[in-house]
C-alpha positions in Angstrom: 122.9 103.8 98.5 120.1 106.0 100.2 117.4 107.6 98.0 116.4 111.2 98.5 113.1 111.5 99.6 110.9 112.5 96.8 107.4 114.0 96.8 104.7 113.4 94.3 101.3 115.7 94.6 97.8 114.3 93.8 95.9 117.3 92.5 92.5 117.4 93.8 91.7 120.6 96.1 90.7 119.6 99.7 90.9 116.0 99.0 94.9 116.3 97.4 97.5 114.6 99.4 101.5 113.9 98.8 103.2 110.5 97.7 106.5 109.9 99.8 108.9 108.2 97.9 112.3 107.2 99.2 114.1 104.5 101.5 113.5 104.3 105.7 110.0 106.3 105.3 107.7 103.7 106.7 108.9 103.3 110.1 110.1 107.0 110.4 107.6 109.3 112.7 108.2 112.3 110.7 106.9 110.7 107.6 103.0 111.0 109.3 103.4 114.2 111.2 100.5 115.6 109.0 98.2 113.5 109.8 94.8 114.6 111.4 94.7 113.8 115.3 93.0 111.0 116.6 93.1 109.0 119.5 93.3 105.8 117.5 94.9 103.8 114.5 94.3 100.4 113.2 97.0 98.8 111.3 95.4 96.3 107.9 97.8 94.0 107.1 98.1 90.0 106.0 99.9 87.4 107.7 103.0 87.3 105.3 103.7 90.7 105.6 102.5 91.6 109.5 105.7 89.9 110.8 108.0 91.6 109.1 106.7 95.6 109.5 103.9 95.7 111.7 105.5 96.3 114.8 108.1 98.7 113.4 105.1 100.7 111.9 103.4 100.8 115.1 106.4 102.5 116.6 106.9 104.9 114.4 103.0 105.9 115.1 103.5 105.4 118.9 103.7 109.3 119.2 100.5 110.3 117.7 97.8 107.7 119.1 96.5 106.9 122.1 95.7 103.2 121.0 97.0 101.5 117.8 95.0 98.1 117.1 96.5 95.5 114.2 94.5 93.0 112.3 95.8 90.2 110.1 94.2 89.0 107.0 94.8 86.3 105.1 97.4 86.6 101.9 96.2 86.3 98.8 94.2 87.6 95.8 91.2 84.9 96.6 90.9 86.1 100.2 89.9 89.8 98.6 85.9 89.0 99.6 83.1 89.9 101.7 84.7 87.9 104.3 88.0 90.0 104.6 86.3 93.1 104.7 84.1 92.1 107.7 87.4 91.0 109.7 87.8 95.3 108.9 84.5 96.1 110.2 84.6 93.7 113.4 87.8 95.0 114.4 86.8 98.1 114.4 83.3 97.9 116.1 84.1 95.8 118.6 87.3 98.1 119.2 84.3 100.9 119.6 86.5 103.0 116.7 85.0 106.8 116.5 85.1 108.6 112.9 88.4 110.2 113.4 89.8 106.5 113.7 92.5 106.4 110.8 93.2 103.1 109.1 96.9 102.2 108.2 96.8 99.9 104.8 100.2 98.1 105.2 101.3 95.6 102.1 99.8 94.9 98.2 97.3 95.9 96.2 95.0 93.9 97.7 95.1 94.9 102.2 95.0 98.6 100.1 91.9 98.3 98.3 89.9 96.2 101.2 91.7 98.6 103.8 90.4 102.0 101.6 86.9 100.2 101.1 86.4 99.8 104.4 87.8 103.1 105.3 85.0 104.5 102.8 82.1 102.9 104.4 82.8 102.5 108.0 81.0 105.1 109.7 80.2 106.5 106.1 83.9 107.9 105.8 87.6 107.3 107.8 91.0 108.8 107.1 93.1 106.2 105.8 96.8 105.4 104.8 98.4 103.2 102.2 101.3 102.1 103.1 102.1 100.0 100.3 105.0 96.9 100.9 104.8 95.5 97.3 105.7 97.3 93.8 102.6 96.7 92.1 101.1 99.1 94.6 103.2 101.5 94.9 103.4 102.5 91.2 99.8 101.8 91.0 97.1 100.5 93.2 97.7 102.6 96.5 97.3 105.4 94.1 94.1 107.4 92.8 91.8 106.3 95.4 90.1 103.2 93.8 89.3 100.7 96.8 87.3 97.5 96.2 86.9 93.7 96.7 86.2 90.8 94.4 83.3 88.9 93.0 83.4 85.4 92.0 81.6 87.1 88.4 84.5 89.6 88.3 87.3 91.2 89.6 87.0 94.7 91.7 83.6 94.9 90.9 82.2 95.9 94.1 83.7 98.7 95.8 84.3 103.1 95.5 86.2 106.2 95.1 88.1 107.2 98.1 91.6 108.5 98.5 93.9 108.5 100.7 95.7 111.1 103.3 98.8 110.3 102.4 101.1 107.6 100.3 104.5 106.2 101.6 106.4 104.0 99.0 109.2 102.7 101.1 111.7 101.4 98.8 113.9 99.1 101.2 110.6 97.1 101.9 110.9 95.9 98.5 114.1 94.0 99.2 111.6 91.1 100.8 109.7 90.8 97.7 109.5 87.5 95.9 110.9 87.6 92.4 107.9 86.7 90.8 105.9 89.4 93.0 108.4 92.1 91.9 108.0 91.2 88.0 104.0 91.5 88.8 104.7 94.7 89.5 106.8 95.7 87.0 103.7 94.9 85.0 102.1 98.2 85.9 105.5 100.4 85.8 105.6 99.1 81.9 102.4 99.6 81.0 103.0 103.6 81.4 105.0 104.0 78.5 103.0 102.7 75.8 100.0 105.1 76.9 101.5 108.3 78.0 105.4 108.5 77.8 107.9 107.1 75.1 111.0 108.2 76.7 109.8 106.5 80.1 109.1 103.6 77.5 112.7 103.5 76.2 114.3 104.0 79.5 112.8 101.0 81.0 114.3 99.2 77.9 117.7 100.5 78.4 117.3 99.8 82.4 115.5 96.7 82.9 118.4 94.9 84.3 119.1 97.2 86.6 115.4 97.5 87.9 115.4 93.8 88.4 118.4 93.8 90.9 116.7 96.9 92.2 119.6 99.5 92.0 118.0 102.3 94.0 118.6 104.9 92.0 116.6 102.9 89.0 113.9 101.6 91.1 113.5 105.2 92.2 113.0 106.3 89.0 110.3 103.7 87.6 108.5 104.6 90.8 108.6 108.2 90.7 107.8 108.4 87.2 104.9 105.9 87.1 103.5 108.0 89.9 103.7 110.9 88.0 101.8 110.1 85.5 99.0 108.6 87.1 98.8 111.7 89.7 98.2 113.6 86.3 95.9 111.4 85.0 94.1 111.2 87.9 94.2 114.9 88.7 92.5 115.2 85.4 89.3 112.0 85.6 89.2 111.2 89.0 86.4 109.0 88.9 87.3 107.4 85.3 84.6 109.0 83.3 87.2 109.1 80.4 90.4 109.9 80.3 91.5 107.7 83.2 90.2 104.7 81.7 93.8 104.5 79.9 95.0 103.3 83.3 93.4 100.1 82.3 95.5 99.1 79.4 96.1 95.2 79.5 93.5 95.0 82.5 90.5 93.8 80.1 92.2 90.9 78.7 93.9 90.3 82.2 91.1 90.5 84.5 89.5 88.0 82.6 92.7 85.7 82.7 92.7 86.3 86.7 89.3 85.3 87.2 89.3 82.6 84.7 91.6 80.6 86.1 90.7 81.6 89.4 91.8 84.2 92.0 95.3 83.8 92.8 96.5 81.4 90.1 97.8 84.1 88.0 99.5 87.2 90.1 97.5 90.4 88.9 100.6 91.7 87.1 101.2 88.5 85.2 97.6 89.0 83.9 98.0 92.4 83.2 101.7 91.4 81.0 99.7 89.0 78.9 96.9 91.6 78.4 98.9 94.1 77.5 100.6 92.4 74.7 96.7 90.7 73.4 96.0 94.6 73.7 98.8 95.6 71.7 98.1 93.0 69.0 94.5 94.6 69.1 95.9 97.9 68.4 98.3 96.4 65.3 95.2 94.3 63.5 93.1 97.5 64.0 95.8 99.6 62.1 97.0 101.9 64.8 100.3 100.5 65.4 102.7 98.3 63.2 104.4 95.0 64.2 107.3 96.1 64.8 106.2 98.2 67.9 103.9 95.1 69.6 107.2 93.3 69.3 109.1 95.5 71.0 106.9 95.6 73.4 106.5 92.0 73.9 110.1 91.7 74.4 110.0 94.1 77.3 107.6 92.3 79.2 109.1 89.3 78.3 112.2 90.5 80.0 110.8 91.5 82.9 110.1 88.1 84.0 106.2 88.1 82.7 104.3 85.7 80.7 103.3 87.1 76.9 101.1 84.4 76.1 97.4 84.4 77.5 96.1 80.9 79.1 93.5 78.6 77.6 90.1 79.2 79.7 88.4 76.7 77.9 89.5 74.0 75.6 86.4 74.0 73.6 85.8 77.6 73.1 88.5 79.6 74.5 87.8 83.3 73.2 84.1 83.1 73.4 85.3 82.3 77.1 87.5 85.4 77.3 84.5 87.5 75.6 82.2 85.9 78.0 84.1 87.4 80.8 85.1 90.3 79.7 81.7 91.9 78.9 81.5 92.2 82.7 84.1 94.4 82.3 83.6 98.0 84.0 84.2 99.8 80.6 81.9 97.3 79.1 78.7 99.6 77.8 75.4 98.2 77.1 77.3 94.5 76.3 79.9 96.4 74.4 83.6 95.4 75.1 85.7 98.3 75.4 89.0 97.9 75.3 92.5 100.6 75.7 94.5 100.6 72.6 97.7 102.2 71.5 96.7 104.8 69.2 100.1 105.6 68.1 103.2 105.2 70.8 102.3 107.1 74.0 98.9 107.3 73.2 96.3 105.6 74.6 92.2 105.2 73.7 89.2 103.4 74.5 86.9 102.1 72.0 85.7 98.9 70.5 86.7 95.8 68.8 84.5 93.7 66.3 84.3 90.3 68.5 85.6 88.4 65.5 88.6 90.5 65.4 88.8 89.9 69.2 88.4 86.1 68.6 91.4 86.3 66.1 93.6 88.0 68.8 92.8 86.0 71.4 93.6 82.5 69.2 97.1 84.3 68.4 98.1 85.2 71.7 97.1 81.9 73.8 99.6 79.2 74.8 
């Protein structure tokens, strides 16, 4: 079944673009005829996704450039570092790339936000493209203009504020998605109900099978809708000085599992899935939810393929592990963890936790 292009708007005067969402998009011409003119393009990619859309992406952009270069990076969340980004940066200098150069970000979160970053700082500014191949960015990271790159201390800590031109979700890529990189994404379509949408919530409950075998028509849906309301969110706090802070819910307890254990070990959304359900337990022990509601929850995520138990960090002190990382959190103020809580279903907040509270979670929610 074909899916009906659909367009999403990002609501920020000058710098506003469109999310195309729909089937045979990526490799289609018409779906970057309003793009600025330049002379060249370089396509960001990694080595697992390069051989399967690369070239077919370079033909579609055939007609509007001169000169299209590719570059290949490494796959993997411990490859988003310094080094990657230079590979960006030496392919363009040496290439003698102008400011008018626009940068293609084809695959996950990760070729998007070292692709953006680079876009943001190469010659002080590039257009750039996501183009994103996995779900996780489509319904999330390729979105809202956050770009960055790791640090051994902490994850996306280095990095800015830049958007896009223009976002194409190509659904059929998909299809060649692991099954365990398709749950990770389904992570970050979930974690829009709890914080901004109950009936989105309860759809996904009634239509999680089908958005595992990917019926179209379903997968459609999550996408649109969780691009919805981030494009609102984001029209409203671009640079998260409040209100988009509730993007983050799950990511404090899951950053800190991802770089815990290590880049890579844990897939960003299986991070996030654990998070969100420490998060939601956070929310019940500080009275703004009951039990009932972090075990639906928990279910949800549960049946979407994710884990709902945090790892052990450390064997001797485990949560005053997780505390120690998290303080390095972005939301952190002055030492202060902050963390998103439920504050009622479909409403989110930041604020924070006693760290004995915090411990108490942590020991309940770890394998």
């Amino acid at each position: 079944m074909t899916v009906h292009t659909q367009q999403v708007a990002i609501e920020l005067g000058d710098r506003g673009y469109q999310i195309a969402i729909g089937d045979d998009l990526f490799d289609n011409p018409a779906s970057y005829a309003t793009l600025p003119g330049a002379s060249t393009a370089l396509i960001v990619s990694n080595t697992t996704v390069a051989p399967l859309y690369v070239s077919r992406l370079k033909q579609a952009l055939e007609a509007g450039y001169e000169r299209i270069l590719e570059l290949q990076l490494p796959d993997g969340e411990e490859f988003k570092t310094w080094e990657s980004l230079q590979k960006v940066f030496d392919a363009l200098l040496s290439a003698g790339c102008d400011r008018k150069t626009v940068l293609f970000a084809l695959g996950g979160g990760v070729v998007g936000d070292m692709t953006g970053f680079a876009a943001a700082t190469y010659m002080r500014g590039v257009p750039f493209v996501q183009v994103p191949t996995t779900l996780l960015a489509q319904v999330d990271s390729s979105v809202g203009g956050k770009t960055a790159i790791n640090h051994p201390l902490g994850k996306n800590m280095i990095g800015a504020f830049y958007q896009p031109r223009l976002v194409v979700c190509d659904l059929s890529v998909l299809s060649t998605l692991p099954k365990r990189e398709f749950s990770s994404g389904l992570a970050e379509v979930i974690k829009y109900g709890p914080i901004a949408d109950t009936e989105f919530l309860g759809w996904l409950e009634v239509s999680m099978d089908q958005l595992l075998a990917q019926a179209p028509e379903a997968l459609a849906h999550a996408v649109r809708r969780s691009c919805e309301i981030k494009a609102w969110v984001v029209g409203q706090d671009e640079k998260e000085t409040g209100l988009r802070a509730i993007l983050n819910f799950g990511h404090t307890f899951g950053h800190a599992i991802e770089t815990g254990m290590g880049y890579g070990v844990w897939l960003h959304g299986e991070g996030v899935g654990a998070g969100m359900v420490m998060a939601a337990e956070l929310s019940h022990r500080l009275g703004l939810v009951d039990a009932a509601f972090v075990k639906r929850l928990t279910r949800l995520i549960e049946r979407a393929g994710l884990p709902t138990k945090g790892p052990v960090l450390d064997a001797q002190d485990n949560a005053g592990r997780y505390l120690e990382l998290m303080r390095l959190d972005k939301k952190s103020e002055a030492g202060e963890i902050r963390f998103v809580v439920i504050d009622g279903p479909g409403r989110a907040a930041v604020r924070p936790a006693p760290d004995m509270l915090v411990r108490q979670v942590i020991d309940a929610c770890c394998a």
